[in-house]
VOTI-632280 format. One record per atom (N, C-alpha, C): atom name; x, y, z. Coordinates in steps of 0.05 Angstrom, whole numbers, plus 5000, padded with zeros to 4 digits. Layout:
BEGIN
<atom:CA, X:X, Y:Y, Z:Z>
...
END
This chain:
BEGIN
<atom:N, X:5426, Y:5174, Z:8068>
<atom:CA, X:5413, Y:5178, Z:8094>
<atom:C, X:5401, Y:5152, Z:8104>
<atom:N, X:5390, Y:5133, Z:8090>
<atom:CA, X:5385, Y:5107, Z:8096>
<atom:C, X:5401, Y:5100, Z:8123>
<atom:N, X:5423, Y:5097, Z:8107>
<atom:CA, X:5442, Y:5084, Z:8134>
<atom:C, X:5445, Y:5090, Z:8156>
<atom:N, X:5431, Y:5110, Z:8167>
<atom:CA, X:5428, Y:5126, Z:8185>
<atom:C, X:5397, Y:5123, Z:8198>
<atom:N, X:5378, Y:5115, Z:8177>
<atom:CA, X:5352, Y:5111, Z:8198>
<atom:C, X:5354, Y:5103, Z:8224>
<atom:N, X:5368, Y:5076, Z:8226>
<atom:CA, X:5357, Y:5060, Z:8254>
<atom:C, X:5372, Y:5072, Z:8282>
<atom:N, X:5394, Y:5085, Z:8272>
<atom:CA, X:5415, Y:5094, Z:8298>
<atom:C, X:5401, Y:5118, Z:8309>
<atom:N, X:5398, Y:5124, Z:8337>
<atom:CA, X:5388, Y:5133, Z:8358>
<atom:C, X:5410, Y:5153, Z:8363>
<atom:N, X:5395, Y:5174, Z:8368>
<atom:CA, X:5405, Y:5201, Z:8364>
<atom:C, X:5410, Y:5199, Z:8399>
<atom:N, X:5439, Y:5207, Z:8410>
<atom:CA, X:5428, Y:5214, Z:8433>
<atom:C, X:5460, Y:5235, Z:8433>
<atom:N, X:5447, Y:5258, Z:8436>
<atom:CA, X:5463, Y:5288, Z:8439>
<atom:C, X:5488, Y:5277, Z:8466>
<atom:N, X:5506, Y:5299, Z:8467>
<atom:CA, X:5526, Y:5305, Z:8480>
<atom:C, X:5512, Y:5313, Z:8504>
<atom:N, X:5510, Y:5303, Z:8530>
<atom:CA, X:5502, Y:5322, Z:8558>
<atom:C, X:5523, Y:5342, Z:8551>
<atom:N, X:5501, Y:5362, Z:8565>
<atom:CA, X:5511, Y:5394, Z:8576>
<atom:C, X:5527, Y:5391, Z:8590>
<atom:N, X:5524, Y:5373, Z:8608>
<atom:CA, X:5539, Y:5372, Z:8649>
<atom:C, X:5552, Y:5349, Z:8645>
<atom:N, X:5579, Y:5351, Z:8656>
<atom:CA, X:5589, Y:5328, Z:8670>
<atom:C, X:5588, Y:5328, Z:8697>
<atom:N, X:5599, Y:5312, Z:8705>
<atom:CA, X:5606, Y:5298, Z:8725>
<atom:C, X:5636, Y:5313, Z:8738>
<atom:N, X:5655, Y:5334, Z:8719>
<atom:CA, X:5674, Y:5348, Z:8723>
<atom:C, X:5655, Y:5375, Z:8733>
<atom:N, X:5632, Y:5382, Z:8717>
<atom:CA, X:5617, Y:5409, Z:8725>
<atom:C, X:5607, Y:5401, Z:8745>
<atom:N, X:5597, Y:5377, Z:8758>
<atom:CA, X:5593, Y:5376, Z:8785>
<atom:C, X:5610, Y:5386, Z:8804>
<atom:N, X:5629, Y:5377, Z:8801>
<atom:CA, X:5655, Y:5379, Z:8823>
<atom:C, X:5658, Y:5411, Z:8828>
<atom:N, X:5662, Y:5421, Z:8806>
<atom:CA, X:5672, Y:5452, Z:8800>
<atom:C, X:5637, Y:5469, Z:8812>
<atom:N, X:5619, Y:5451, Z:8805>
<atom:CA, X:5599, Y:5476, Z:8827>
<atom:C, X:5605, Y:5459, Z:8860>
<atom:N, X:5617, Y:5444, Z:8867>
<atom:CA, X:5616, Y:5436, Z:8896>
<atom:C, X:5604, Y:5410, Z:8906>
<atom:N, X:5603, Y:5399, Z:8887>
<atom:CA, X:5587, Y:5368, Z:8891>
<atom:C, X:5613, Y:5342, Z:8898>
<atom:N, X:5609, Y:5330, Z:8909>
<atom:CA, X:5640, Y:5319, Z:8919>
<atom:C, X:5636, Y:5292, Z:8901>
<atom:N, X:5646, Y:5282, Z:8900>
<atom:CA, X:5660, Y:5267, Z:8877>
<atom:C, X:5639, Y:5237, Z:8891>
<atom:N, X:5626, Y:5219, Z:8874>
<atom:CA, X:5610, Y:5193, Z:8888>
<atom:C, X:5593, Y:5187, Z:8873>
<atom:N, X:5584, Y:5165, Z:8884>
<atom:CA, X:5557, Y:5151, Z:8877>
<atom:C, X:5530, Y:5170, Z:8865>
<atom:N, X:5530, Y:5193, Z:8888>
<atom:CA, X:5499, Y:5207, Z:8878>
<atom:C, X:5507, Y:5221, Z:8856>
<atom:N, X:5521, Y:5226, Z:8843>
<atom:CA, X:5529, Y:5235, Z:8816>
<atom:C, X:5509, Y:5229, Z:8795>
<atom:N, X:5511, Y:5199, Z:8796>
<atom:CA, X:5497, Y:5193, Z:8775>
<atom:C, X:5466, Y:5190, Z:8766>
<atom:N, X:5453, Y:5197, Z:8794>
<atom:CA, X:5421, Y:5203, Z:8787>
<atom:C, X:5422, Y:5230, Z:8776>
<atom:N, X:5439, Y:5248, Z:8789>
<atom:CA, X:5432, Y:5280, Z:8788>
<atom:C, X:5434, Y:5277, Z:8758>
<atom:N, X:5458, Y:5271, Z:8743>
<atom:CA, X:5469, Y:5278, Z:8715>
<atom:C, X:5451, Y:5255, Z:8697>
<atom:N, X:5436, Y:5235, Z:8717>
<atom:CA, X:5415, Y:5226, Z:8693>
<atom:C, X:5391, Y:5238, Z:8698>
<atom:N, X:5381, Y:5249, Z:8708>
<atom:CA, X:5355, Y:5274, Z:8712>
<atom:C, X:5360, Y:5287, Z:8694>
<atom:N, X:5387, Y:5302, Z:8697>
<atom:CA, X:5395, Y:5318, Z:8682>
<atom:C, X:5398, Y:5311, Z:8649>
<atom:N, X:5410, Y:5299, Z:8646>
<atom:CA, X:5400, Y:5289, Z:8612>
<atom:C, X:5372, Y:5285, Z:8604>
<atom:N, X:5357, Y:5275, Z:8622>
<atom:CA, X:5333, Y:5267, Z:8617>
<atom:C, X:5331, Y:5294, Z:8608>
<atom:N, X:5323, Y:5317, Z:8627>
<atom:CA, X:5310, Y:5344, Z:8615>
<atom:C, X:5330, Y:5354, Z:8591>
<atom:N, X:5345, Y:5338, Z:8587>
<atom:CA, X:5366, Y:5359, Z:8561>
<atom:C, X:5348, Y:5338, Z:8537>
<atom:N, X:5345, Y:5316, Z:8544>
<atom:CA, X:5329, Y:5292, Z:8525>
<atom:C, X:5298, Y:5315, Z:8524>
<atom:N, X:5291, Y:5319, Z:8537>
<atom:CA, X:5259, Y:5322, Z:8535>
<atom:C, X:5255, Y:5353, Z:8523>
<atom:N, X:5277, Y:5366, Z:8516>
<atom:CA, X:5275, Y:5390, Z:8517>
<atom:C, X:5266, Y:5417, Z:8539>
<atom:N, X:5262, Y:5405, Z:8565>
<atom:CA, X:5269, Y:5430, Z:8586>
<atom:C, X:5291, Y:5443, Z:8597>
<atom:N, X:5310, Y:5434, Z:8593>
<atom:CA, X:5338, Y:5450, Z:8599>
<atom:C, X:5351, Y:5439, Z:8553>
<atom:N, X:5356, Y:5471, Z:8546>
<atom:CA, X:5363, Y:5476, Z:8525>
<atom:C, X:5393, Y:5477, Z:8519>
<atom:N, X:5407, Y:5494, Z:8540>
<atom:CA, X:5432, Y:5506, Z:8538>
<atom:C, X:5453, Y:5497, Z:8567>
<atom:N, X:5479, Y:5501, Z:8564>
<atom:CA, X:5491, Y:5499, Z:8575>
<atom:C, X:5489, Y:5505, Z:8607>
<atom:N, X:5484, Y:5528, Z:8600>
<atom:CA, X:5483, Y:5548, Z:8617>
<atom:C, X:5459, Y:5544, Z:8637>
<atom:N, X:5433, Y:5540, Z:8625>
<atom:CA, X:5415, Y:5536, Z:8634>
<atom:C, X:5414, Y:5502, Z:8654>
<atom:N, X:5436, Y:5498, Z:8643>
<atom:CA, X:5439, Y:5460, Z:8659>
<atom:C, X:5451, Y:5472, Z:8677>
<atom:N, X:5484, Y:5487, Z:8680>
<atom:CA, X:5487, Y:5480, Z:8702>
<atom:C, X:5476, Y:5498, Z:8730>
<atom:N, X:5454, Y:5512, Z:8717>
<atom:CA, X:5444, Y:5534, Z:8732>
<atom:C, X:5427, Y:5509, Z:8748>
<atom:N, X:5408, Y:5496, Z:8733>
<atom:CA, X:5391, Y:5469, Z:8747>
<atom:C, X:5408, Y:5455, Z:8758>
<atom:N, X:5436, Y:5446, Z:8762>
<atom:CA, X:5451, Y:5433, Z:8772>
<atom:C, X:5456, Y:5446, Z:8797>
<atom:N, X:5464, Y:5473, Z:8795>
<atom:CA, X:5478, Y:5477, Z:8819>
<atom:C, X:5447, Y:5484, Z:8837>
<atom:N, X:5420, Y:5484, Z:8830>
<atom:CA, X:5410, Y:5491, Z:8843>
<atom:C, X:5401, Y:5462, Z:8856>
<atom:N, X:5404, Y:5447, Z:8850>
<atom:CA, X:5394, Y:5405, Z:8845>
<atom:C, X:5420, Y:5407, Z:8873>
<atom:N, X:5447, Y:5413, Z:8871>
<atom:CA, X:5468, Y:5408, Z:8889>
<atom:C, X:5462, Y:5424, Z:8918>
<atom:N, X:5451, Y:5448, Z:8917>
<atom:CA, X:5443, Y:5464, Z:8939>
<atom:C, X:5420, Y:5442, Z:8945>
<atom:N, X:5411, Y:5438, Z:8945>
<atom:CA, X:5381, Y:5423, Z:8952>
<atom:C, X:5385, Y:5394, Z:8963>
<atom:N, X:5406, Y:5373, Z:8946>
<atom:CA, X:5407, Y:5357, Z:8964>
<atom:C, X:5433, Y:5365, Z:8987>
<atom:N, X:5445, Y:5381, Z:8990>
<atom:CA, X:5469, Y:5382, Z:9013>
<atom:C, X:5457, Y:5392, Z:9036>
<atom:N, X:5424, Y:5420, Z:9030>
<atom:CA, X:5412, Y:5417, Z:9047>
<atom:C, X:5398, Y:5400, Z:9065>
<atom:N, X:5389, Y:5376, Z:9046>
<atom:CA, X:5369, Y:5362, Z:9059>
<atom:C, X:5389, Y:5334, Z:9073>
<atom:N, X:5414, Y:5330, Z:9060>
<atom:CA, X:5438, Y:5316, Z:9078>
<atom:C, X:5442, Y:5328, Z:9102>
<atom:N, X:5442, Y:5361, Z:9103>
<atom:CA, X:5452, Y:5369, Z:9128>
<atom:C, X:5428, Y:5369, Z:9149>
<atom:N, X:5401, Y:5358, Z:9140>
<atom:CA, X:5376, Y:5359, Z:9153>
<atom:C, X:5376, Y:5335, Z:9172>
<atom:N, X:5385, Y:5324, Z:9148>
<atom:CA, X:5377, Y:5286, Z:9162>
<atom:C, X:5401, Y:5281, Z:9184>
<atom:N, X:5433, Y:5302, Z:9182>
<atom:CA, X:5450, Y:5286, Z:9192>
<atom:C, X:5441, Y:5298, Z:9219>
<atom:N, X:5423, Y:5330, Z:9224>
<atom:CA, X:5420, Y:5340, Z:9243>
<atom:C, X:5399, Y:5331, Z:9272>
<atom:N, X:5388, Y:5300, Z:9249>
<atom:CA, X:5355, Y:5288, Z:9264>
<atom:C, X:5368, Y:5269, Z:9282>
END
């Protein structure tokens, strides 16, 4: 087990960047804050399960497309 102290545990994300697409998120740049938010809470222990990520995901995807469709409306 020694050999193993110093290396840094860092789990499998729940979500890709493919589960983006498939809930409706178009393929780009803002990808990669959403899905590092999103690790973060899989890191911190507030999103546990799969399931429960991409439920926070698709609700993270509704939220900014609304507030895109806000700004493009101003």
């Amino acid at each position: 087990m020694k050999e193993f102290e110093h290396e840094e545990l860092k789990p499998k994300a729940l979500v890709s960047g493919y589960d983006l697409i498939a809930l409706g998120m178009k393929p780009g740049p803002e990808m990669k804050p959403l899905l590092g938010e999103l690790y973060e809470l899989q890191l911190e222990g507030a999103i546990k399960g799969r399931e429960e990520a991409l439920t926070w995901a698709k609700k993270k995807i509704v939220s900014l497309k609304s507030h895109a469709d806000r700004s493009r409306a101003t």
